[in-house]
C-alpha positions as CSV (number, residue, x, y, z in Angstrom):
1,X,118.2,120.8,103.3
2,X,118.4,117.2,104.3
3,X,115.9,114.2,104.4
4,X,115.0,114.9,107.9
5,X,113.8,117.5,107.1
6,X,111.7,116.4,104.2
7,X,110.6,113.5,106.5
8,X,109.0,116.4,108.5
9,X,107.5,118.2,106.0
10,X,105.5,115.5,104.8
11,X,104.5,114.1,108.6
12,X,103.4,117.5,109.1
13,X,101.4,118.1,105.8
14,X,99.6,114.7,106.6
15,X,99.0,114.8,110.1
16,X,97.9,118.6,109.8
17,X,99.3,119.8,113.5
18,X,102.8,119.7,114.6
19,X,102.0,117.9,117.8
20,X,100.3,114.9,116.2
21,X,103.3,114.8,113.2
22,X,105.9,115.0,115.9
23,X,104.3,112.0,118.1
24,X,104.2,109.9,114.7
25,X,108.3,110.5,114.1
26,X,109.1,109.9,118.0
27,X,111.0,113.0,118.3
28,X,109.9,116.6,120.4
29,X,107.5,118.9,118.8
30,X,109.6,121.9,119.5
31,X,112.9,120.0,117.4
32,X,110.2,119.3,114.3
33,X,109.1,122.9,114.1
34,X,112.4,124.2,114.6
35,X,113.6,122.1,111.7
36,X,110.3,123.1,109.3
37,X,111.6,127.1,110.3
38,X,115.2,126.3,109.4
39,X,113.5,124.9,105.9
40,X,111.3,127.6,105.3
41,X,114.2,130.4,105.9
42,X,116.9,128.6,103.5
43,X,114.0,128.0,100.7
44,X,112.9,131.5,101.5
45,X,109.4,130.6,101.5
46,X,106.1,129.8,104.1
47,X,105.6,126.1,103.7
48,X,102.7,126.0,106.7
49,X,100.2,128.7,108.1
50,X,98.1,128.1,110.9
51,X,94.5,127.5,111.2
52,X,92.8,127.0,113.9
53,X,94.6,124.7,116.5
54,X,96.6,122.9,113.4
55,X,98.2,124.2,110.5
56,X,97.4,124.3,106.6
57,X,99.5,123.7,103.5
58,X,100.2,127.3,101.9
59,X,100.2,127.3,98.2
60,X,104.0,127.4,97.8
61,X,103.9,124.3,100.3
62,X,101.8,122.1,98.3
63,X,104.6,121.8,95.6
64,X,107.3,121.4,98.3
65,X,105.2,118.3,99.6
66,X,105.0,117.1,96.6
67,X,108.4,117.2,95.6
68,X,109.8,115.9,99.1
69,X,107.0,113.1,98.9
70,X,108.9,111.6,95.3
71,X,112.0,112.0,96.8
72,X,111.7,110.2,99.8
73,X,110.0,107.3,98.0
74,X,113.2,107.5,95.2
75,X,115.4,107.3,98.2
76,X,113.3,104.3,99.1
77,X,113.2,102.9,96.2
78,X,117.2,103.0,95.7
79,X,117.6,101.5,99.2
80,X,115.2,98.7,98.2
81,X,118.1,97.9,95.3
82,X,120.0,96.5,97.6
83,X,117.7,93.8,98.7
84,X,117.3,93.2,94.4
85,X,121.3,93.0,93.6
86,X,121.8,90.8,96.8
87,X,124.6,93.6,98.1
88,X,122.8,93.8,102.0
89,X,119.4,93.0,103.8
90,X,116.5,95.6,103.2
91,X,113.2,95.5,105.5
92,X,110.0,95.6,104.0
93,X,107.2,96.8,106.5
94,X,103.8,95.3,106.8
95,X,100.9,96.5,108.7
96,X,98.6,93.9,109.9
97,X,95.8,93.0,112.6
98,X,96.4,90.4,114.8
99,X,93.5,89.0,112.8
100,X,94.8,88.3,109.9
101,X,98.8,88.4,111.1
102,X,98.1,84.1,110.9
103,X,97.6,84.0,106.9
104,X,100.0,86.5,106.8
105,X,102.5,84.3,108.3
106,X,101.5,81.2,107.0
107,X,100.9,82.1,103.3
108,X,102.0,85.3,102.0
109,X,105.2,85.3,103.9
110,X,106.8,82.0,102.6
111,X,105.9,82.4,99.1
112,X,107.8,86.2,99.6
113,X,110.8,84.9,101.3
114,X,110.8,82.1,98.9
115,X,111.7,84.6,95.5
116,X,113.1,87.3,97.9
117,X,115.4,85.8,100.7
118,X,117.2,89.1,101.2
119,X,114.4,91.3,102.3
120,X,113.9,90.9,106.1
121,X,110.0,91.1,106.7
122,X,109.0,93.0,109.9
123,X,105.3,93.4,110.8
124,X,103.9,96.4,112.2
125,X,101.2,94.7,114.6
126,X,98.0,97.1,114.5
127,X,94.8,96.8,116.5
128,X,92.4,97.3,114.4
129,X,91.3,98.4,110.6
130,X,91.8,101.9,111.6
131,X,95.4,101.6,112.8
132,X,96.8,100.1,109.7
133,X,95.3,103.0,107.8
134,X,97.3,105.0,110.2
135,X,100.8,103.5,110.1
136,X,99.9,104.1,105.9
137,X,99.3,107.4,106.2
138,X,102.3,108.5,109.1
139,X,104.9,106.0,107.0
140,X,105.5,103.6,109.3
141,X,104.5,100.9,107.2
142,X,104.9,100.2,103.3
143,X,102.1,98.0,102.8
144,X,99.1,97.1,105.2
145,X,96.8,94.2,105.0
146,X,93.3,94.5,106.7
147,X,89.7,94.2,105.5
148,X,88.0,96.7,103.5
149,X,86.8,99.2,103.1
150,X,89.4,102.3,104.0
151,X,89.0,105.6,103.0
152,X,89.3,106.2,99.8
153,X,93.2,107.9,99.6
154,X,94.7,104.9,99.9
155,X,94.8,101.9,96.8
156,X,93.3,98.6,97.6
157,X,94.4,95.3,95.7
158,X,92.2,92.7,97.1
159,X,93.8,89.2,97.9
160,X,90.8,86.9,99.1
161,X,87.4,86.8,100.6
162,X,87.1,85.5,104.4
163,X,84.3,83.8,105.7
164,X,82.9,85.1,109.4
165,X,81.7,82.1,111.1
166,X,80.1,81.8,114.5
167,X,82.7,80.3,116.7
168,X,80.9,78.6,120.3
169,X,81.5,76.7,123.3
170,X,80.7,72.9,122.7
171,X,77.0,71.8,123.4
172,X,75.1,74.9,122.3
173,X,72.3,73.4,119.9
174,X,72.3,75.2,116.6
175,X,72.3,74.0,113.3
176,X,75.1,74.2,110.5
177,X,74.7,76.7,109.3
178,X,73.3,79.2,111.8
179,X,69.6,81.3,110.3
180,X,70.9,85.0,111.2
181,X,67.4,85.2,113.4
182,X,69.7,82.5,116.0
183,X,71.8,85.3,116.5
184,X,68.9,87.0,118.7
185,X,69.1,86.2,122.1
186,X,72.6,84.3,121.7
187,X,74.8,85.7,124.3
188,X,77.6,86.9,122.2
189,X,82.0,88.5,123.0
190,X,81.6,91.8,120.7
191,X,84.7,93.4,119.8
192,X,84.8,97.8,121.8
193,X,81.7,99.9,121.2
194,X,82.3,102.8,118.8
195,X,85.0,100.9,117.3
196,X,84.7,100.0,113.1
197,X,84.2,96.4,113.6
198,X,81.3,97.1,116.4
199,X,79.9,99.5,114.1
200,X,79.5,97.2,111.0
201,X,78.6,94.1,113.3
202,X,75.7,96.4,115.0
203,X,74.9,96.8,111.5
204,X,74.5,93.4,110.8
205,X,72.3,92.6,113.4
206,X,69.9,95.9,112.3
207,X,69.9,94.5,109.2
208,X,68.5,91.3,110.1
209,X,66.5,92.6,113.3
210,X,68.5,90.2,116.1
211,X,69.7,91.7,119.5
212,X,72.1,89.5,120.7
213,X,73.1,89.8,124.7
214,X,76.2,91.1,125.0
215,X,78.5,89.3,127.6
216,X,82.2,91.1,126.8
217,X,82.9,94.5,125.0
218,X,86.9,94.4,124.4
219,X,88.8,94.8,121.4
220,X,91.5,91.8,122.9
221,X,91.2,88.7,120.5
222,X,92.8,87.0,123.8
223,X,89.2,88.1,125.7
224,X,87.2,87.1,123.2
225,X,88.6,83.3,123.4
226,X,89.2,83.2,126.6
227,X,85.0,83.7,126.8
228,X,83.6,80.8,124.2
229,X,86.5,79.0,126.2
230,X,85.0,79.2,129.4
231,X,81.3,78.9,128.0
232,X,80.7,82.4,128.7
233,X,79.6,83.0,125.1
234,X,80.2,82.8,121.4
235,X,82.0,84.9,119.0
236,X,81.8,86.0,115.3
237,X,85.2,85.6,113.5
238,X,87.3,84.6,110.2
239,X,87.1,81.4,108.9
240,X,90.7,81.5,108.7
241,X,91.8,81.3,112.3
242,X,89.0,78.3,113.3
243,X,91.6,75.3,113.0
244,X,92.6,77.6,116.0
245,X,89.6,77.7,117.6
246,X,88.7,73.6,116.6
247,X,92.0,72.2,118.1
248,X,91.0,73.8,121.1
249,X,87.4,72.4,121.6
250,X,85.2,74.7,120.2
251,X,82.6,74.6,117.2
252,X,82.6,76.0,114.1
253,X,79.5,77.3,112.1
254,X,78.4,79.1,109.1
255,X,76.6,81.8,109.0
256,X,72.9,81.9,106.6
257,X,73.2,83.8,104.7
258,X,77.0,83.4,104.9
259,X,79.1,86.6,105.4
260,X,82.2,87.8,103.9
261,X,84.5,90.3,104.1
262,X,87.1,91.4,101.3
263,X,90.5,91.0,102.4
264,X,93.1,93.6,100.5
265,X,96.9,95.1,100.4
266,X,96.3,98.2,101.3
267,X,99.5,101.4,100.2
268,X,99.5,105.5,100.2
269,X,99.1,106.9,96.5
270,X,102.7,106.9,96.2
271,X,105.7,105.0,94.4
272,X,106.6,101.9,96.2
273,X,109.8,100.9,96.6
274,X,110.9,97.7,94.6
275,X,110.5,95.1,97.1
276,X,106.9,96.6,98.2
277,X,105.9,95.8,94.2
278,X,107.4,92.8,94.3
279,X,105.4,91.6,97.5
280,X,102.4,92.9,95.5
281,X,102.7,90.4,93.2
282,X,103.0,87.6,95.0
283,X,99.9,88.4,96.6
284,X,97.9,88.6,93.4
285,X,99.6,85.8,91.9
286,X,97.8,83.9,94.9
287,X,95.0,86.1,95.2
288,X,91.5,84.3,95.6
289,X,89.3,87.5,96.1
């Protein structure tokens, strides 16, 4: 038995087929389920049966994940000692959108780096709400950071509230702050259809009866500037990344009633290792949520 091994275990009990566990670990499906038979015949025991086009957790199997679960986290956590006792450079690993990779940056980050300078910080850049959750769930990221809410597996420690503003192309005439019933009409760059944020902005405008004209449908922060830049339209984002949008000519506005979303740390129901706690608590020591 090895930690390979164990790593597959779990990617497989998660994921729920081997195809989908394989793809998350970067390695062939046929090498994962070779190594999960290997497993089974030296523990002498059926950790997987298959249902349907996936595969189930047997009852023998649920203690095995378990079990592999704590000790990959302990092997984690003993890694992360190294970072503590100053011996060699650990990485902590941070989900984010490229949303909210800015505050990220510019205020978690220092104050971390400050109390921690050997832990080397690498962010795992996500697209969306729904792709931190994943890089949670397959382990390719300790902690994320995105806005709520996410299912209800993973823990949440809130760090701050964000504003969503309506960001436009100079010489629109709206007031300061903008009635909601402005929004109808207003030609507007909407993140994808069917993606979370669509979903929960389409709400918002049911809510408060407005259909906005919808000029660009992309989930590319790039597209959505490059639209209010060009006059194109206007765009509903976080207070937090308007200096952006103000140094480059555009103006910011309010919302009435104003809008906010909860922003939170986000981590699997699991031990974290040592330096994920420690960024933790540097985040709620600044928290404003």
């Amino acid at each position: 038995m090895n930690l390979q091994q164990l790593r597959y275990v779990v990617a497989t009990a998660e994921h729920r087929t081997m195809t989908d566990a394989a793809r998350s670990l970067y390695i062939a499906q046929p090498a994962l389920s070779r190594a999960i038979r290997d497993l089974e015949r030296e523990l002498g025991m059926t950790l997987f049966a298959r249902s349907g086009r996936g595969v189930v957790v047997t009852a023998q199997g649920r203690r095995v994940v378990k079990l592999a679960r704590e000790a990959l986290d302990a092997v984690r956590e003993i890694e992360s000692l190294a970072g503590h006792s100053g011996a060699s450079e650990v990485e902590l690993r941070i989900a984010s959108t490229p949303n909210l990779e800015p505050g990220l940056a510019g205020r978690l980050l220092p104050a971390y780096a400050a109390e921690h300078p050997g832990v080397r910080v690498h962010i795992v850049r996500c697209d969306g709400r729904d792709a931190v959750v994943s890089a949670i769930r397959d382990q390719r990221a300790d902690l994320g950071l995105t806005d709520l809410p996410v299912p209800p597996d993973l823990i949440t420690h809130p760090v701050e509230r964000q504003e969503i503003v309506l960001i436009s192309p100079p010489g629109l005439e709206l007031p300061d702050p903008v009635p909601m019933r402005s929004l109808d009409g207003l030609r507007l760059a909407l993140p994808a259809r069917g993606s979370v944020r669509r979903r929960e902005l389409d709400a918002m405008f049911g809510k408060y009866g407005v259909h906005p004209i919808v000029v660009l449908e992309t989930d590319e922060r790039n597209g959505w500037l490059k639209a209010v830049r060009s006059g194109q339209a206007s765009l509903l984002w976080y207070r937090g990344l308007a200096e952006q949008a103000s140094r480059a000519g555009l103006v910011v506005r309010s919302l009435e009633p104003a809008v906010r979303r909860v922003i939170a740390v986000i981590h699997a129901r699991r031990r974290l290792p040592l330096i994920a706690q420690d960024f933790l608590a540097t985040a709620e020591k600044g928290s404003a949520a």
